[in-house]
DSSP file (Angstrom, degrees, kcal/mol; ACC not computed):
  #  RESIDUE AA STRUCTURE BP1 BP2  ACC     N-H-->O    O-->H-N    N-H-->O    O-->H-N    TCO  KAPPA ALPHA  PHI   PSI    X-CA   Y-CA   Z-CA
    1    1 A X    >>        0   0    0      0, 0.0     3,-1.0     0, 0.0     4,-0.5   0.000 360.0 360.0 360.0 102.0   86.7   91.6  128.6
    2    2 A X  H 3>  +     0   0    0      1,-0.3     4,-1.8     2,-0.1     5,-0.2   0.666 360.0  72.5 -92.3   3.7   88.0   93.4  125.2
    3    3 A X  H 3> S+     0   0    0      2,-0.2     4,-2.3     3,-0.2    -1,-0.3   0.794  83.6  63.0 -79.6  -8.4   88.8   96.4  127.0
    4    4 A X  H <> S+     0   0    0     -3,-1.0     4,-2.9     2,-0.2     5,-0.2   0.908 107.9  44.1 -51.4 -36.0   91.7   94.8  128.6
    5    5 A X  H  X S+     0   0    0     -4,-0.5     4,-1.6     2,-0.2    -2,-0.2   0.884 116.9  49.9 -67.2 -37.2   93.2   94.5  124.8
    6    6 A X  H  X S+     0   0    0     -4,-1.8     4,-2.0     2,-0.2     5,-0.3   0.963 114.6  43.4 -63.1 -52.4   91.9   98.3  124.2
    7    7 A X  H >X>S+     0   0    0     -4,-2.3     4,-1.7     1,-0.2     5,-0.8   1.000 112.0  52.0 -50.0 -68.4   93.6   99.3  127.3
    8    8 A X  H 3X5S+     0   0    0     -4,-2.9     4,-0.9     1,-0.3     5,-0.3   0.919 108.5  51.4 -47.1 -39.3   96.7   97.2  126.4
    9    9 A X  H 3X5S+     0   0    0     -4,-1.6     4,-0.7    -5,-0.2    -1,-0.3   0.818 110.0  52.3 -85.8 -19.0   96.9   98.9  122.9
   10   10 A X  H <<5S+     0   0    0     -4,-2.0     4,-0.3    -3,-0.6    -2,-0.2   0.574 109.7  45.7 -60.3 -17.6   96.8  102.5  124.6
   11   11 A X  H >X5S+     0   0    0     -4,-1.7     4,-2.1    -5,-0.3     3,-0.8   0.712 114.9  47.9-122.6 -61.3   99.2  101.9  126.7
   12   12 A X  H 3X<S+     0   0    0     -4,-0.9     4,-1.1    -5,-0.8    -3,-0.1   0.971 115.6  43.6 -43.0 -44.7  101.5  100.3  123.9
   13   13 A X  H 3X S+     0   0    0     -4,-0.7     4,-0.9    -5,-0.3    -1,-0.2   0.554 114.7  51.1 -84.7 -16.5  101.0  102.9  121.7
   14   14 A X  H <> S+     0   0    0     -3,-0.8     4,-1.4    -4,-0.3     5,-0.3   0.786 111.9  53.8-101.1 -38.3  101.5  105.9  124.9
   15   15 A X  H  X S+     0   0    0     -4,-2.1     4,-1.2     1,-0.2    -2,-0.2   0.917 110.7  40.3 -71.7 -25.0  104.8  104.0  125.7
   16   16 A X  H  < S+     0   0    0     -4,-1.1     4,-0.5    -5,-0.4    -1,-0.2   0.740 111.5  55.7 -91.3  -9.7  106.2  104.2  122.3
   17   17 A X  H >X S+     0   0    0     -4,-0.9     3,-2.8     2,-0.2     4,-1.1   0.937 114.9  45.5 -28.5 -89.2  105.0  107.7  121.9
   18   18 A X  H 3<>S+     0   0    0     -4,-1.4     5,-2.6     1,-0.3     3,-0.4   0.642 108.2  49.2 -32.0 -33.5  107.0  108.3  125.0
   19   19 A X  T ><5S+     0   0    0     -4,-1.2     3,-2.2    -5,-0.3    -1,-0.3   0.749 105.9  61.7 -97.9 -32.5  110.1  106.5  124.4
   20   20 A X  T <45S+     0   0    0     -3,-2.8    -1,-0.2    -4,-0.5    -2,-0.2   0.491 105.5  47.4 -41.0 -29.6  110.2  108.3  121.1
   21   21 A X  T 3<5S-     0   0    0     -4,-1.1    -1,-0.3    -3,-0.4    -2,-0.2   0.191 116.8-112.3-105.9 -11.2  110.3  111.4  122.9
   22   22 A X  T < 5 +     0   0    0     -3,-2.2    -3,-0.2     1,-0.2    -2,-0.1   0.500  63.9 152.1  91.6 -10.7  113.0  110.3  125.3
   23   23 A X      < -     0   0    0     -5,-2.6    -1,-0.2    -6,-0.2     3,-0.1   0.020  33.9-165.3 -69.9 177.0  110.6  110.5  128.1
   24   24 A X  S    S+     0   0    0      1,-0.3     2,-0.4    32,-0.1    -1,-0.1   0.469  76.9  67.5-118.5 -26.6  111.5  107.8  131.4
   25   25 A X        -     0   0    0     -7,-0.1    88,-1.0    32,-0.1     2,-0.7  -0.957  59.7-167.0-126.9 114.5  108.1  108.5  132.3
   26   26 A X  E     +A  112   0A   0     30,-2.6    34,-0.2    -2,-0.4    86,-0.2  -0.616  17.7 168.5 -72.3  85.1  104.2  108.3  131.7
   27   27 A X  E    S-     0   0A   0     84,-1.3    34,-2.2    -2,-0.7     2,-0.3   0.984  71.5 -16.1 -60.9 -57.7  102.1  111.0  134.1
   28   28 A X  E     -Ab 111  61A   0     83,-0.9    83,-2.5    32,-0.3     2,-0.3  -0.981  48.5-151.0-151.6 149.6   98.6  110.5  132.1
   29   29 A X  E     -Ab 110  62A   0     32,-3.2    34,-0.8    -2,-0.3     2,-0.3  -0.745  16.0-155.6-101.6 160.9   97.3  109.3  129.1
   30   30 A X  E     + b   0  63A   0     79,-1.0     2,-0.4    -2,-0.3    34,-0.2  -0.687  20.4 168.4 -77.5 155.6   93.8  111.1  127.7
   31   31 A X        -     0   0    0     32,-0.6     2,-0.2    -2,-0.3    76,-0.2  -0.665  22.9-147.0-152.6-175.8   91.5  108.9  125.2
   32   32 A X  B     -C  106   0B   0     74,-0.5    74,-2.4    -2,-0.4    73,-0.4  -0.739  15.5-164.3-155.8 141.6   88.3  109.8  124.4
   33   33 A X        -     0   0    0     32,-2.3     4,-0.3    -2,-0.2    34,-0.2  -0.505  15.6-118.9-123.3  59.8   85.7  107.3  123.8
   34   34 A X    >   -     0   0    0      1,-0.2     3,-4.3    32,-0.2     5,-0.3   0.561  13.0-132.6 -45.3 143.6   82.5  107.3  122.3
   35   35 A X  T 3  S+     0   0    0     32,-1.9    -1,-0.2     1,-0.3     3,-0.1   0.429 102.7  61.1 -56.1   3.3   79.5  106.5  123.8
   36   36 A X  T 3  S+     0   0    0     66,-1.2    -1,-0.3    31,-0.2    -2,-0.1   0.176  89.3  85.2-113.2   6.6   78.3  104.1  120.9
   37   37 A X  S <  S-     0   0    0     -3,-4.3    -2,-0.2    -4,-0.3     3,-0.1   0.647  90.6-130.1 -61.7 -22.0   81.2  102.0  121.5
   38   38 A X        +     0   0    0      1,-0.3    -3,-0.1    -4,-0.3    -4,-0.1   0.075  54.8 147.4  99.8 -36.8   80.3  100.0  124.0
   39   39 A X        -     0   0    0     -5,-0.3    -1,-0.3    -6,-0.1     2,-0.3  -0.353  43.1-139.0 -69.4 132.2   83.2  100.6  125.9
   40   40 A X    >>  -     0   0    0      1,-0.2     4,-1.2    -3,-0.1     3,-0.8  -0.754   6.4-160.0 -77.1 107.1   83.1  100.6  130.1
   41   41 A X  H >> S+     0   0    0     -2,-0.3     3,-2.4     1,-0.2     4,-1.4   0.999  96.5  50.3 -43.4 -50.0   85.2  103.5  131.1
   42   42 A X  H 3> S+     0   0    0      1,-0.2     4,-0.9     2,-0.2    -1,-0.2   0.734 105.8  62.0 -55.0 -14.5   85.5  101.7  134.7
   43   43 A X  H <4 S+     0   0    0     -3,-0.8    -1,-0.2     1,-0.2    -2,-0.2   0.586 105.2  39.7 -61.9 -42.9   86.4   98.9  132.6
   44   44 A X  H <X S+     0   0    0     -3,-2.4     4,-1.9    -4,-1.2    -1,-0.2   0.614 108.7  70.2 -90.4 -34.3   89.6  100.6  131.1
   45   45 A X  H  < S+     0   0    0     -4,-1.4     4,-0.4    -5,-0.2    -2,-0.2   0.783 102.7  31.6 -12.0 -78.8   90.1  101.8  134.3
   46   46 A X  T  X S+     0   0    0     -4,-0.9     4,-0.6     2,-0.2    -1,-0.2   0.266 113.7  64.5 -94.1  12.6   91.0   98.6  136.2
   47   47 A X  H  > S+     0   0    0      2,-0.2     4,-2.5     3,-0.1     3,-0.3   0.803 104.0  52.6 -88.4 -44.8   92.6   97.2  132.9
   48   48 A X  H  X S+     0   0    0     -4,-1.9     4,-1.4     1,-0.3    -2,-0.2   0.848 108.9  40.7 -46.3 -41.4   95.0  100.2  133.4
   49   49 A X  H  4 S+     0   0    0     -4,-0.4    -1,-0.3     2,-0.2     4,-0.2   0.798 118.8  52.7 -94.9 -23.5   96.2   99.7  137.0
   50   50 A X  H  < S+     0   0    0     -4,-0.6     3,-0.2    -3,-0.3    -1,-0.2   0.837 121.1  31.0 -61.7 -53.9   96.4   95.8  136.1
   51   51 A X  H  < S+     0   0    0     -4,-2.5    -2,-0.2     1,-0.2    -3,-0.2   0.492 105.7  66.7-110.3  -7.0   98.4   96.4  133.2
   52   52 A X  S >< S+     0   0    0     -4,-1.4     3,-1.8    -5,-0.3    -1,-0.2   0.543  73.5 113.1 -87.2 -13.7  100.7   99.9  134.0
   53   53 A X  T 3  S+     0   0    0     -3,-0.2     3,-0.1    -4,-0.2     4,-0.0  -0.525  86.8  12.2 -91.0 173.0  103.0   98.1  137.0
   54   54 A X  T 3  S+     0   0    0      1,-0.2    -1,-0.2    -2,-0.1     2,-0.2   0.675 116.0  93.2  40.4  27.1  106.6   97.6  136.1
   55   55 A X  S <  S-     0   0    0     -3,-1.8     3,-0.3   -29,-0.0    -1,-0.2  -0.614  94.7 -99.9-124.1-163.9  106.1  100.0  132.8
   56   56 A X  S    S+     0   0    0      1,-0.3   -30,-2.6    -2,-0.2   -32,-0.1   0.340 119.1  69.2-106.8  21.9  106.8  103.7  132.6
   57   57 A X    >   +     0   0    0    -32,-0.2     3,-0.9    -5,-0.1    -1,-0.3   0.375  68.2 122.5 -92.6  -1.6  103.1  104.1  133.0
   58   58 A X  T 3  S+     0   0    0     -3,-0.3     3,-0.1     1,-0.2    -5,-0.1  -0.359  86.6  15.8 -80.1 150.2  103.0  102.9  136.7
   59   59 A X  T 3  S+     0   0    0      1,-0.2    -1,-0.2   -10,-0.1   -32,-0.1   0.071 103.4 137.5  96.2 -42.1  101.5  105.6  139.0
   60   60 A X    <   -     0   0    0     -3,-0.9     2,-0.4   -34,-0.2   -32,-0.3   0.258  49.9-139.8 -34.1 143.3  100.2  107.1  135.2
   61   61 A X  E     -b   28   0A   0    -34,-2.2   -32,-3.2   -35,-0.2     2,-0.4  -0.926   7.8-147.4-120.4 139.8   96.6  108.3  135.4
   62   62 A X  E     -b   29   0A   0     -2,-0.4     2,-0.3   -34,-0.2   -32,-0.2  -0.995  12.2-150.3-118.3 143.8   94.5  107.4  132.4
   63   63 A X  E     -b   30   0A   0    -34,-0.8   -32,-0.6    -2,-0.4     2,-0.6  -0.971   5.7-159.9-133.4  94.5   91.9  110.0  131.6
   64   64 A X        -     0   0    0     -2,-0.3     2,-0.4   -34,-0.2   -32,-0.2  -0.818   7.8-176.3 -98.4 131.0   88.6  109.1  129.9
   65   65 A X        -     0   0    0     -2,-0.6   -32,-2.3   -34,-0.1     2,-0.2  -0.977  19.4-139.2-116.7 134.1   86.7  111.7  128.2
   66   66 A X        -     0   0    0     -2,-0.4     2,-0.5   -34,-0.2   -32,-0.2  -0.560   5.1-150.1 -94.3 143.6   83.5  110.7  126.8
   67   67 A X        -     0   0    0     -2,-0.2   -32,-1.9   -34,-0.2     2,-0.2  -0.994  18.8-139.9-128.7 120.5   81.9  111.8  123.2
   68   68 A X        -     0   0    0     -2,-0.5     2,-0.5   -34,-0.1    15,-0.1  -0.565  35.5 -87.2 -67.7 141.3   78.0  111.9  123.1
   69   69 A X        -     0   0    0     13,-0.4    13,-1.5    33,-0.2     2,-0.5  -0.328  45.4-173.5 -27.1  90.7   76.3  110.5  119.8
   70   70 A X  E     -DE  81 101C   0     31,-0.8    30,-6.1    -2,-0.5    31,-1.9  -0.845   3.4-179.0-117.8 148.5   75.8  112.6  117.2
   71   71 A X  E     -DE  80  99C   0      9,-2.2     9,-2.1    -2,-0.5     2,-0.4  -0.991  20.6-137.2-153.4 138.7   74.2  112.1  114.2
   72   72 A X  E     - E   0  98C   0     26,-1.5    26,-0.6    -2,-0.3     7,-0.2  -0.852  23.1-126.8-123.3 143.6   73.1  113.6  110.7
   73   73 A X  E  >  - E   0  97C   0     -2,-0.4     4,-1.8    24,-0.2    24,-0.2  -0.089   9.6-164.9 -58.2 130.5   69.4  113.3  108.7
   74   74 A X  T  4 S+     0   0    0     22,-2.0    -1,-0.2     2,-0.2    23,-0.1   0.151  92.7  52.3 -75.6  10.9   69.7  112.1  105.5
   75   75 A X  T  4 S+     0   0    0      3,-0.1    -1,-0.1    19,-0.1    -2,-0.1   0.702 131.1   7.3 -93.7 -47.2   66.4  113.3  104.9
   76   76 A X  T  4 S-     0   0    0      2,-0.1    -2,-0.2    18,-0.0    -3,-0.1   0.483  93.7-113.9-129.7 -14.6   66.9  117.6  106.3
   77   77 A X     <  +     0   0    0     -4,-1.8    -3,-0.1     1,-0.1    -5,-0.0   0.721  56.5 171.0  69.4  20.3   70.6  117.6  106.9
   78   78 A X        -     0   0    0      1,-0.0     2,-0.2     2,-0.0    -2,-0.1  -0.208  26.1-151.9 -24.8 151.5   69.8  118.1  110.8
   79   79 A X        +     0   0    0     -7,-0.2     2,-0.4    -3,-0.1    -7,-0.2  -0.833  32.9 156.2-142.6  67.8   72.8  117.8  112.7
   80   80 A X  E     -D   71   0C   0     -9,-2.1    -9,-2.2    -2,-0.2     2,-0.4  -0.747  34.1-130.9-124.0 169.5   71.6  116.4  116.4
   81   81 A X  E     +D   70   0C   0     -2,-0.4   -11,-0.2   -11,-0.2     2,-0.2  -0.883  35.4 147.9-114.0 150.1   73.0  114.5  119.5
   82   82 A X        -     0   0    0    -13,-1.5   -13,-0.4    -2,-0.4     5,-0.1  -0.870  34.9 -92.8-140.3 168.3   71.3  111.7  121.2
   83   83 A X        -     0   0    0     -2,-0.2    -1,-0.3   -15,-0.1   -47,-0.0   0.122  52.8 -66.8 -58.4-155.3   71.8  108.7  123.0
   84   84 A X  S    S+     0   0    0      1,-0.2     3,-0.1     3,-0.0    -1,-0.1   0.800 121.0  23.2 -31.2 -50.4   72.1  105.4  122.5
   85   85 A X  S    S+     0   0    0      1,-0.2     2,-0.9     2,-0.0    -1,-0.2   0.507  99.5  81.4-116.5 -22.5   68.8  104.5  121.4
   86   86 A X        +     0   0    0      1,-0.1    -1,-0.2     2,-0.1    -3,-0.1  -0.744  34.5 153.2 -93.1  93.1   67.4  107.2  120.1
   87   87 A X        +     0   0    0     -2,-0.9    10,-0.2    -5,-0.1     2,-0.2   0.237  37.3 129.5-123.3   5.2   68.6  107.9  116.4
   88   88 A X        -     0   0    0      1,-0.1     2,-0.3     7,-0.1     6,-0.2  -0.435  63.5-119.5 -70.5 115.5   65.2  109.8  115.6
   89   89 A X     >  -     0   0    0      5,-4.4     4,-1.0     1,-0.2    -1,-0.1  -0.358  12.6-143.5 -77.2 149.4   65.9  113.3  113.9
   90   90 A X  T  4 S+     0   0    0     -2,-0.3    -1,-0.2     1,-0.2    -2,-0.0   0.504  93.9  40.5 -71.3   7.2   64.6  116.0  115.9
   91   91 A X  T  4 S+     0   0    0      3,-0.1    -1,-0.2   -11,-0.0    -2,-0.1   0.762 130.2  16.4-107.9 -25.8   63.6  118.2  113.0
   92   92 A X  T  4 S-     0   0    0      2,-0.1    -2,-0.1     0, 0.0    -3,-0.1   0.455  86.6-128.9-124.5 -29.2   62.1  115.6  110.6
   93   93 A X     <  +     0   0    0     -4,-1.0    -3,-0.0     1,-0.2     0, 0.0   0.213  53.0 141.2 127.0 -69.0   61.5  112.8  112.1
   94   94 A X        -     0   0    0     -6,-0.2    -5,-4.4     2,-0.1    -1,-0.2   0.146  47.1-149.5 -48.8 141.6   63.1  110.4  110.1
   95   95 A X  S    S+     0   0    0     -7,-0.2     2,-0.7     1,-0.1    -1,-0.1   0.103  77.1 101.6 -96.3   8.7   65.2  107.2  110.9
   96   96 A X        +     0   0    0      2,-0.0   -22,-2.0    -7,-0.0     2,-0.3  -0.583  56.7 138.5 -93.3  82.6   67.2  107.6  107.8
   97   97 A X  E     -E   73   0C   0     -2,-0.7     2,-0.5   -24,-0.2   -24,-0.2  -0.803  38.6-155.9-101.6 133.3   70.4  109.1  110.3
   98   98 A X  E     -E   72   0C   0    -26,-0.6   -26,-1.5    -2,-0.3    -2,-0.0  -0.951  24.5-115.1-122.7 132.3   74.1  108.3  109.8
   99   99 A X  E     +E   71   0C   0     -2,-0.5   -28,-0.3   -28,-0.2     3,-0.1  -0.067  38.9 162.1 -37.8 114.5   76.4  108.7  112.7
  100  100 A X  E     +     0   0C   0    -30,-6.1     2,-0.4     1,-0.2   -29,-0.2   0.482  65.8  39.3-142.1  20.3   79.0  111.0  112.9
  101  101 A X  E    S+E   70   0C   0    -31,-1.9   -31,-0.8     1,-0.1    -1,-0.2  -0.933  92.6  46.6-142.9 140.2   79.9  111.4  116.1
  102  102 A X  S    S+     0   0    0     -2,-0.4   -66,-1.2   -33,-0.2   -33,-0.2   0.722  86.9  82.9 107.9  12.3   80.2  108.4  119.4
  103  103 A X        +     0   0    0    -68,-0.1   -34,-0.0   -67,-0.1    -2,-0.0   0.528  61.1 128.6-118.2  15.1   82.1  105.8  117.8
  104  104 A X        +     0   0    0      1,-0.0     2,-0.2     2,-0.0   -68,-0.1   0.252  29.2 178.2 -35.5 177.8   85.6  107.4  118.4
  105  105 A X        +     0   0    0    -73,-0.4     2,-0.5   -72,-0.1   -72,-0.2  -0.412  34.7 139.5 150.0  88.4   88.9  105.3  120.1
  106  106 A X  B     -C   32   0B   0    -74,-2.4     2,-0.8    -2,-0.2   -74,-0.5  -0.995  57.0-124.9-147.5-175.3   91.7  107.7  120.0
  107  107 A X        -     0   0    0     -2,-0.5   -76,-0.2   -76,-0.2     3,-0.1  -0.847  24.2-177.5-102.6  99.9   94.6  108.9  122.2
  108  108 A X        -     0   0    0     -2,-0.8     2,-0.2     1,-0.2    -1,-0.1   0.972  58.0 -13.8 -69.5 -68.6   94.1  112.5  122.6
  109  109 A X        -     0   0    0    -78,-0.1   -79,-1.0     2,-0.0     2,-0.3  -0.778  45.6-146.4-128.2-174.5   97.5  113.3  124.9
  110  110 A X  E     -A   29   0A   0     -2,-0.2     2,-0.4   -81,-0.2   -81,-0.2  -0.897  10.9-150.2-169.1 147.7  100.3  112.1  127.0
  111  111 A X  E     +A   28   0A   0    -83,-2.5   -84,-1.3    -2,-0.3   -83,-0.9  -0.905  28.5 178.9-127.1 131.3  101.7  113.6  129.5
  112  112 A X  E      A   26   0A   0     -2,-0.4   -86,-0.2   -86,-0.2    -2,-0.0  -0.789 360.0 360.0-141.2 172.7  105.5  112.6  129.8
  113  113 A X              0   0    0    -88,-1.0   -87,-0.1    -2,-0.2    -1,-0.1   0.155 360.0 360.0-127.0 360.0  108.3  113.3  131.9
C-alpha cells in the first residue's frame, strides 16, 4: 500500500512545518491529489489515523482535495478536462494531448496551534 509511505511523508513534512513554527499542535493538513495518480483518498485516510497517534498530528484531520485531469492538444492548443481514460481533445480530436493538470502531490496548508 504506497499510500501509507505518501501519508507518512505528509505528515513528516506537516510536523516539521509545524515545529518550525513553534506550533505544539497539528488541527488539519490539506493535500490535494490528482486524479491521474492513482492515489485512494480513503487510502490516505486510514494511513493517517494509523500513523498521527502519539505525534502532534493526533486528533489532526487530513483534508483531501481532489484535481480533475486536464490536458492540452498539441495539435489546436485546446485546453480541456477529462477523466481517466479519456485523453481525446474535444475540439480536434486528436490523441496527441499532454497532461497538465491530475498528477499533482502537494501539501496545500496546515493548520497549527
Amino acid at each position: 500500500m504506497h499510500e501509507m509511505g505518501i501519508t507518512s511523508g505528509i505528515l513528516a513534512s506537516a510536523i516539521d512545518a509545524a515545529e518550525a513554527e513553534g506550533a505544539t499542535k497539528i488541527n488539519s493538513v490539506t493535500v490535494s491529489i490528482g486524479d491521474l495518480t492513482e492515489i485512494v483518498p480513503d487510502s490516505l485516510q486510514f494511513a493517517w489515523e494509523a500513523l498521527t497517534p502519539g505525534t502532534m498530528a493526533e486528533g489532526g484531520t487530513l483534508i483531501v482535495l481532489s484535481i480533475t485531469p486536464k490536458s492540452r492538444c498539441l495539435q489546436c492548443g485546446n485546453e480541456f478536462e477529462h477523466d481517466k481514460y479519456n485523453l481525446l481533445c474535444t475540439e480536434c480530436e486528436s490523441f496527441l494531448c499532454e497532461p497538465i493538470a491530475g498528477r499533482e502531490l502537494r501539501i496545500d496548508s496546515i493548520d497549527i496551534d
